[in-house]
C-alpha positions in Angstrom: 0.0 0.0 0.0 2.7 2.3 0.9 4.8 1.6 -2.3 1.6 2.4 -4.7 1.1 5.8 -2.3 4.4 6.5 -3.7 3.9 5.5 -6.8 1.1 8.0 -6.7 2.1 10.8 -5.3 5.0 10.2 -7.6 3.0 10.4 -10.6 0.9 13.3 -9.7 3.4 15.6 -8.7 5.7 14.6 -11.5 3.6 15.4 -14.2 0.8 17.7 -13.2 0.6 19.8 -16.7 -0.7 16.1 -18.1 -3.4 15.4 -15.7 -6.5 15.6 -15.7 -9.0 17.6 -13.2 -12.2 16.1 -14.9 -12.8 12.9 -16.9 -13.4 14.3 -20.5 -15.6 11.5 -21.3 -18.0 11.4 -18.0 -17.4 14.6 -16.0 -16.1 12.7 -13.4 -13.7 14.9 -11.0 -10.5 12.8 -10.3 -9.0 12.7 -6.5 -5.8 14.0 -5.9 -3.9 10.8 -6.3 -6.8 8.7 -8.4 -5.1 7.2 -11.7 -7.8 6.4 -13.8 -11.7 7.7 -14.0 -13.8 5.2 -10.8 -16.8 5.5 -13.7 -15.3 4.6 -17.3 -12.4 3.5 -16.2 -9.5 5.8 -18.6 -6.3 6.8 -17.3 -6.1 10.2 -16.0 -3.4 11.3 -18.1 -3.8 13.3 -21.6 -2.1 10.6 -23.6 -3.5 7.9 -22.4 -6.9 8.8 -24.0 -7.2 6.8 -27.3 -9.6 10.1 -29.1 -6.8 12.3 -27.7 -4.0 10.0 -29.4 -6.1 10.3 -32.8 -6.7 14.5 -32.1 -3.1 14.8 -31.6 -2.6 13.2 -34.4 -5.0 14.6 -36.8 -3.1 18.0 -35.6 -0.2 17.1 -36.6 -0.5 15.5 -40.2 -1.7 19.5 -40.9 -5.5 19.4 -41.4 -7.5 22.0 -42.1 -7.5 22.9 -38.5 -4.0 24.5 -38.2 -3.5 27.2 -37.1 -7.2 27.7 -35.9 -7.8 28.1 -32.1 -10.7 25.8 -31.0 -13.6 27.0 -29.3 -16.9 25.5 -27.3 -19.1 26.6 -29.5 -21.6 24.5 -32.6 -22.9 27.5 -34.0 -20.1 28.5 -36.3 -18.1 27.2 -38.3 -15.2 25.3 -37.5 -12.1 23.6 -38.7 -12.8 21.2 -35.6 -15.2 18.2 -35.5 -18.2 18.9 -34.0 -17.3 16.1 -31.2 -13.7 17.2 -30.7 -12.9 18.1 -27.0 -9.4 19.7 -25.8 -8.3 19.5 -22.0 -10.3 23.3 -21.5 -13.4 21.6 -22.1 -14.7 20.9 -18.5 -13.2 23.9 -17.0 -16.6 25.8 -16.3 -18.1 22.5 -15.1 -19.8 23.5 -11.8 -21.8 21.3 -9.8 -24.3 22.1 -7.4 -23.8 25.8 -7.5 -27.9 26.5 -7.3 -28.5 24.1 -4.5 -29.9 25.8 -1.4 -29.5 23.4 1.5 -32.2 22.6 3.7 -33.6 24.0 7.1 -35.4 21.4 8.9 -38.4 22.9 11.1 -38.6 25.6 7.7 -39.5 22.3 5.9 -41.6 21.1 9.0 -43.7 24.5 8.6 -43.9 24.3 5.0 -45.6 20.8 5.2 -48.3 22.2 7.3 -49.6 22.9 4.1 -50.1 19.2 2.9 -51.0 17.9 6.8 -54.1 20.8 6.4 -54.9 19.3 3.1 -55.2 16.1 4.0 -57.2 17.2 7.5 -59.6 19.0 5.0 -60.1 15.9 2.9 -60.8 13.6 6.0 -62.9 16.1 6.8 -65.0 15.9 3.9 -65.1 12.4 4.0 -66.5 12.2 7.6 -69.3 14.7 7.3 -70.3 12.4 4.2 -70.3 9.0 6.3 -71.9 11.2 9.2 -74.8 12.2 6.6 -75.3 8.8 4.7 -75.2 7.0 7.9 -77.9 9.6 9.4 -75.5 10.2 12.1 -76.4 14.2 12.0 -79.3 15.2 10.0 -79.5 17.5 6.8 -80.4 20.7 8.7 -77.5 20.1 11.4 -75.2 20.1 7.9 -76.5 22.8 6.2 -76.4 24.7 9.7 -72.4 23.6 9.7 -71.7 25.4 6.3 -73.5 28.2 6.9 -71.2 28.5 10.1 -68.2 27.8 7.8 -69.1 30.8 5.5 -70.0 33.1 8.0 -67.0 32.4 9.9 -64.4 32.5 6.9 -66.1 35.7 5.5 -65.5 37.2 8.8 -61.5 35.9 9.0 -61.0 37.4 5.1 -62.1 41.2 6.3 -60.4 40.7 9.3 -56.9 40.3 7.0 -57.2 41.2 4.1 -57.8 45.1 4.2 -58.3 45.1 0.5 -61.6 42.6 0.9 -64.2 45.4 1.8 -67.8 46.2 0.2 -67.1 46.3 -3.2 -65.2 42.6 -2.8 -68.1 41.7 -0.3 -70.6 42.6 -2.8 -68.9 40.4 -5.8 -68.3 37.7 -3.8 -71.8 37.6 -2.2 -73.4 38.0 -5.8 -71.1 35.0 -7.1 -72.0 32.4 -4.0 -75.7 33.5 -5.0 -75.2 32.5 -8.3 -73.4 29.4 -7.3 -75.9 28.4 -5.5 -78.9 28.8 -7.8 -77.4 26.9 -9.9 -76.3 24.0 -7.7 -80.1 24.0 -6.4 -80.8 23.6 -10.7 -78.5 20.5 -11.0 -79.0 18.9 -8.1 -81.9 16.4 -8.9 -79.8 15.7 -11.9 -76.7 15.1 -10.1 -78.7 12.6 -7.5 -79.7 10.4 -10.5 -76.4 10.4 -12.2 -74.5 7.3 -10.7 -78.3 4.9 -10.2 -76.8 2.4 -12.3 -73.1 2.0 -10.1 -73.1 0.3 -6.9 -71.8 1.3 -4.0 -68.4 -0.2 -4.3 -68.0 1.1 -7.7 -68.5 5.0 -6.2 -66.3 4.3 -3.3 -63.4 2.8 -5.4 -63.6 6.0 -7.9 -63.2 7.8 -5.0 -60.3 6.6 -3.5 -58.5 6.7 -6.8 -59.9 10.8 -6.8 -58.8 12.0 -3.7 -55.2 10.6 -3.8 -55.0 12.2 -7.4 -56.5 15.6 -5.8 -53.7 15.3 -3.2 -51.1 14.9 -5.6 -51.7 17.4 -7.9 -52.7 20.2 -5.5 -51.3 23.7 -5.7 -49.1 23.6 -2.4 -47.0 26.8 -3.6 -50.6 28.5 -3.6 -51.5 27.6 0.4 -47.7 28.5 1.5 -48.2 32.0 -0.5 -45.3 30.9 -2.6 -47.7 31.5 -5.7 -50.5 34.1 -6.0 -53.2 31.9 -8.6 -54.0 28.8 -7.8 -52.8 26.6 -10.5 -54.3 23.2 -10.4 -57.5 22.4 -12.1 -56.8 18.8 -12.2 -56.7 18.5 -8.4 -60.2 20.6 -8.1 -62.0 18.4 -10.9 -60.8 15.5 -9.1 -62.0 16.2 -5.5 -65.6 18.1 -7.1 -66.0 14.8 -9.0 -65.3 12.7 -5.9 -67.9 14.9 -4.3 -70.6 14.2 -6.6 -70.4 10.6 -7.1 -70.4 10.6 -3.2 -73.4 13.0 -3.0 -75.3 11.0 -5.4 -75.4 8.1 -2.5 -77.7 10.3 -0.6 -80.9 10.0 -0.2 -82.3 13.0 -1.0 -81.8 15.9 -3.9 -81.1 18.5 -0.5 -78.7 16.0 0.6 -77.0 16.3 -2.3 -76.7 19.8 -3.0 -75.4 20.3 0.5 -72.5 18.0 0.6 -71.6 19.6 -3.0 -71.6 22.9 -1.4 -69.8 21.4 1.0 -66.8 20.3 -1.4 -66.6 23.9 -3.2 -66.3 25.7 0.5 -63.7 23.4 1.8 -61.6 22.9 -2.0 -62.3 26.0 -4.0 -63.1 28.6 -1.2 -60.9 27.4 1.9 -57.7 27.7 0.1 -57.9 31.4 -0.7 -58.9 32.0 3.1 -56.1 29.8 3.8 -53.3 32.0 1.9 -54.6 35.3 3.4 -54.2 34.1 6.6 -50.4 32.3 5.7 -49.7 36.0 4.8 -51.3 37.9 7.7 -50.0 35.6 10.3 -47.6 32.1 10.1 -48.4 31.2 13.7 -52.7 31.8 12.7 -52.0 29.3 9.9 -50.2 26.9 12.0 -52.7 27.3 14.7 -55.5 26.4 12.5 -53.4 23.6 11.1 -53.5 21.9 14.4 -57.0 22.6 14.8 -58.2 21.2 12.0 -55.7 17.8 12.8 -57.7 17.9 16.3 -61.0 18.2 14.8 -60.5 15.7 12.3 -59.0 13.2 15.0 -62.1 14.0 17.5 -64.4 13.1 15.0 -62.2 10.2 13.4 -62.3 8.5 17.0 -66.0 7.3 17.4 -66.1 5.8 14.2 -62.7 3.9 14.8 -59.9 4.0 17.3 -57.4 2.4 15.3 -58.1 4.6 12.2 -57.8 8.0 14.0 -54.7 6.4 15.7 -53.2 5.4 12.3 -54.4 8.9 10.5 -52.3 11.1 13.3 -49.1 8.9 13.0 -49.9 9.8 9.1 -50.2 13.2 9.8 -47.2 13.3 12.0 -45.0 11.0 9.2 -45.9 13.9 7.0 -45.3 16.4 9.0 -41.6 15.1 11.2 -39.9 12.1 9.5 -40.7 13.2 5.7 -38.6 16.8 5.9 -35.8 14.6 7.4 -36.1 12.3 4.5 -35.8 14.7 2.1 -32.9 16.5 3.8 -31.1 12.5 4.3 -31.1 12.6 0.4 -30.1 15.8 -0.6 -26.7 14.8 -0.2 -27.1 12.4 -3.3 -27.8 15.5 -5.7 -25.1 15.9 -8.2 -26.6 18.7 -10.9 -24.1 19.8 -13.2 -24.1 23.2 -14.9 -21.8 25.2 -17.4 -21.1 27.3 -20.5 -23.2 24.3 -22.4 -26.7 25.2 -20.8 -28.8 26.6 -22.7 -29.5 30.5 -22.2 -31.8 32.2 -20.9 -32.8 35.2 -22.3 -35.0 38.2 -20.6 -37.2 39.6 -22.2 -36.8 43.0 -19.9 -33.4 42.8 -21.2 -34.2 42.3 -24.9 -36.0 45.7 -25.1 -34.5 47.3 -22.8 -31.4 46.8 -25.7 -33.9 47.7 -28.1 -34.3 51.1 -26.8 
């Protein structure tokens, strides 16, 4: 061991114009006394490179290249082949240089969003079984989202200082309209799954609601993004709605629990970014609220589900941030002169003027 060491060191030291930093043909970055590349397996030297031999030698038989200076660039003309590579050819590789390392409890907070997802979607799902089991009765429901209005109108004017009459007014005059015409569909939409079977509606739905969970619009709850951005998880969850309402026994049934779904999936989320703005510690608070609530109601129906659902919730929440900060150290994105621009528009006319 100590005579290759030698050897090594002997090697490296002797002839460090001839080395390589970077493996031409992989990117691989060489230790200080590795010989050849750990990944295709060349030696490290220039002339031990068998397209290098056959470069070298094109240069010197005098083709057309002599004389011409090569440079990393396909666009023009070149007395180079287009896969010819000197020894300055991975000299701007860079790796990593955009990766932003990881804050654990930042992570824990940010998945606050996804835990109050999933609490509004078990929420859903047990004020449906509490309705189609006749465990509260219609009026008791409706009485619950008229609560859930009032009390979300009065959060957003709390907040947001912009929401005042004129928004009132718009918003009041849409819900109106919303409404109308949920009352207009609603003996169609109780009809619309007579044919299916139970099991057939509640295996659609679990495919729905893990798709709606998926492809919901996270950046819009943590304030990241200002629209919300994902139809695909709103059709999914309105769907799952309405094949569940049409279980119900009644048209009234029905349009309540599909009111329900639009206040808890398309209204809850705005009131949910307006208060992520106005206050973290509100958001989080209501985040453990609605864990609680869903928990408190989860627990009658069975022990071991609510038990299972918070070690979900806490999975989420704990041991998934950790996971994801475990792997980070496995990233290896590579950047350099190669990438493809990025032009600005802003810049583009502001050379224009």
């Amino acid at each position: 061991h100590g005579d290759v060491s030698e050897h090594v060191s002997e090697h490296v030291s002797t002839h460090p114009p001839h080395i390589h930093r970077y493996c031409p043909w992989d990117g691989h970055r060489f230790h200080e006394r590795e010989l050849c590349c750990s990944v295709c397996g060349g030696d490290r030297s220039f002339g031990h490179y068998e397209g290098q031999r056959r470069l070298e030698t094109l240069d010197s038989r005098g083709t057309s290249r002599r004389g011409a200076t090569w440079r990393k660039v396909l666009w023009e003309r070149s007395a180079f082949e287009d896969n010819y590579t000197d020894h300055t050819f991975l000299v701007g590789l860079r790796r990593n240089t955009r990766v932003r390392p990881y804050n654990y409890w930042a992570l824990v907070r940010d998945s606050g969003a996804i835990s109050q997802q999933i609490a509004t979607v078990t929420l859903f799902v047990i004020l449906f079984y509490y309705t189609w089991a006749d465990y509260i009765t219609l009026h008791f429901l409706l009485g619950i989202e008229l609560l859930f209005l009032l009390i979300g109108y009065a959060l957003r004017i709390q907040i947001d200082h912009s929401f005042r009459a004129r928004g009132i007014l718009l918003s009041v005059r849409s819900i109106c309209l919303l409404v109308g015409t949920l009352g207009c569909l609603s003996p169609v939409l109780a009809t619309l799954t007579n044919s299916f079977t139970n099991d057939t509606i509640f295996v659609l739905t679990i495919i729905l609601i893990p798709l709606h969970l998926v492809t919901h619009d996270y950046a819009y709850d943590t304030g990241t993004s200002k629209r919300f951005g994902a139809p695909v998880s709103l059709n999914a969850i309105i769907f799952a709605a309405v094949l569940l309402a049409s279980r119900l026994s009644t048209t009234v049934h029905v349009f309540a629990l599909v009111f329900l779904a639009i206040q808890l999936f398309a209204l809850y989320p705005i009131l949910r970014q307006h208060l992520r703005r106005f206050s973290a510690s509100s958001y989080f608070k209501l985040t453990g609220a609605m864990v609680g609530l869903t928990t408190v109601l989860l627990f009658p129906l069975s022990r071991f589900t609510s038990v299972a659902y918070l070690a979900f919730i806490a999975f989420v929440t704990y041991v998934c941030p950790f996971w994801l900060m475990s792997i980070q150290k496995y990233k290896n994105e590579i950047q350099g002169p190669w990438d493809e621009a990025k032009p600005s528009s802003g810049e583009y006319y502001r050379e224009l003027r």
